[in-house]
N, C-alpha and C positions, 0 to 999 in steps of 0.2 A: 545315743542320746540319753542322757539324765532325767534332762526338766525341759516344757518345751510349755513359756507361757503369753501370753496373749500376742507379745513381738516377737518374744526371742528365742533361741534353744540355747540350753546348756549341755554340753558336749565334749564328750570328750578331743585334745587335739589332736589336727589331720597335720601330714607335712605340708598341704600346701597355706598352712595358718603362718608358716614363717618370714613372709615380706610383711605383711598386716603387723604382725607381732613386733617384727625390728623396727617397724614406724612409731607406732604410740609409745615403746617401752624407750625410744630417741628422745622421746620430745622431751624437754627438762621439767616443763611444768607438771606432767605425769610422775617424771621420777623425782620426785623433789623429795617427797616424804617414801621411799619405797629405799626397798635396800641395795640398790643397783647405780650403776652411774649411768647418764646417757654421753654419748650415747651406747646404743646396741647394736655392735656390727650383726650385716644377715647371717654370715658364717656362725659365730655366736647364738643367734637367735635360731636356727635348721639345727644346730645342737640341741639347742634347751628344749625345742618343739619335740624333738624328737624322745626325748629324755622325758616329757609331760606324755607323751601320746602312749609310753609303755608303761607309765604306770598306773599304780592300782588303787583305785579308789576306797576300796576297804582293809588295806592294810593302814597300819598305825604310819605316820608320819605328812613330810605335804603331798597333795596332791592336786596340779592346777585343772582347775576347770574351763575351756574355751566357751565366752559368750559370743554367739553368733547372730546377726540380724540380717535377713533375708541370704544366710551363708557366708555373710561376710564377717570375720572375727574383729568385734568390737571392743573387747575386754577381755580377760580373765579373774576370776574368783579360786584361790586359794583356800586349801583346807586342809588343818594339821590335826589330823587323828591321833588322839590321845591312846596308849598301850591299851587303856583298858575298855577300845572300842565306843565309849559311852557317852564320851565328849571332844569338844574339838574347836580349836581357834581359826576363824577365819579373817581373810583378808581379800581387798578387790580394787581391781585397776581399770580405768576405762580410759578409750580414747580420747583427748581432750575436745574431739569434735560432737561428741556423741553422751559429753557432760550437761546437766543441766533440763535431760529430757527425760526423766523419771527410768531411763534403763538401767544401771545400778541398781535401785532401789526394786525394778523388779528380778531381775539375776538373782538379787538377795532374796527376796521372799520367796521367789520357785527354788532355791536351795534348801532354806530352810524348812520349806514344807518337805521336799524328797528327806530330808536327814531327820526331822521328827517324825515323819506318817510310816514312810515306806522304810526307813533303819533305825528308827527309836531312840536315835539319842537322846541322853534327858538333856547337855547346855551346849551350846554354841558361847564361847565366848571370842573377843577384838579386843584390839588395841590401839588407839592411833595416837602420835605428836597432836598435843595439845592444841598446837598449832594450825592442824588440818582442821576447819570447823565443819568443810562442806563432808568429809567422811565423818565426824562424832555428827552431823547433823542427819547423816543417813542411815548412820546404825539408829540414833533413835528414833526418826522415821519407820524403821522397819518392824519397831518394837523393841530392841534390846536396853536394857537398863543397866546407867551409867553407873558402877562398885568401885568408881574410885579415881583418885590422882595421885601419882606418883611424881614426887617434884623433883627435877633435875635428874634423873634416873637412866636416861641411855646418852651413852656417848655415839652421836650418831652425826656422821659428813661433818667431824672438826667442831663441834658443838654440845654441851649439852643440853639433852630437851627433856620437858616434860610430858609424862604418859598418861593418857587417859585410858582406863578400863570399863570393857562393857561386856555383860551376861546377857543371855538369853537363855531360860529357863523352857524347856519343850512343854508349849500348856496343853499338851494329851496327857499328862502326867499329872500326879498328886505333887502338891506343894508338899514338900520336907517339913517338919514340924522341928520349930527353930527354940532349942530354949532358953531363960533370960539369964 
């Protein structure tokens, strides 16, 4: 276990995460803005699990994280460590049944606390389709601040979309002194 906050834990994944996992990551309305198609056959999904559960949370690249609510996998939170340890992009999915109850919103703030208290990183930053309002509505929820729109910039499911960017600066840390 990672993070373990008032509902949920964050966890790393078990193999029995992958019937859970092949549901919410089917459903289209989840995968709409996600870079996957639904659906996700199980066979598919007992691979990827399996491929999440061995890897390493402090090596540079992604790493998913399983959210669990009363052990049953609701989500996962993604996290792409930057080479040089310090920073790192995150991303997060939840089940569309389990949208709209503030769990998202806590997965995210028990991650970010473990990645700034207990491993120091100084920025988390996201990204999402413009388009997605309820995720730019939960990064700023969380605290991250919005650095930007990138207009028509990923070609993504036959489409071009626009990208919205968000920082989160680790506030244990001094502000960087910015000059004009």
């Amino acid at each position: 276990m990672f993070v373990r906050t008032e509902r949920l834990t964050v966890r790393r994944f078990l193999a029995g995460d992958a019937e859970w996992f092949a549901a919410y990551r089917s459903d289209p309305v989840v995968a709409r803005f996600q870079g996957w198609e639904a659906p996700v056959p199980l066979a598919e999904a007992q691979q990827t699990v399996e491929r999440f559960a061995a890897g390493d949370p402090e090596a540079p690249g992604w790493f998913q994280y399983a959210v669990a609510l009363d052990g049953v996998l609701i989500g996962d939170l993604g996290l792409n460590l930057h080479e040089n340890l310090m920073q790192a992009e995150l991303g997060f999915t939840l089940a569309t049944e389990y949208q709209g109850k503030g769990y998202a919103s806590e997965a995210v703030r028990g991650l970010l606390q473990h990645l700034f208290v207990d491993r120091q990183l100084h920025k988390v930053s996201a990204e999402c389709d413009a388009r997605n309002t309820a995720s730019a509505q939960l990064l700023e929820r969380v605290g991250f601040t919005r650095e930007g729109l990138r207009l028509s910039h990923t070609w993504f499911k036959g489409e071009w979309t626009d990208d919205l960017l968000y920082g989160y600066l680790n506030p244990q840390q001094p502000t960087p002194v910015r000059s004009a």
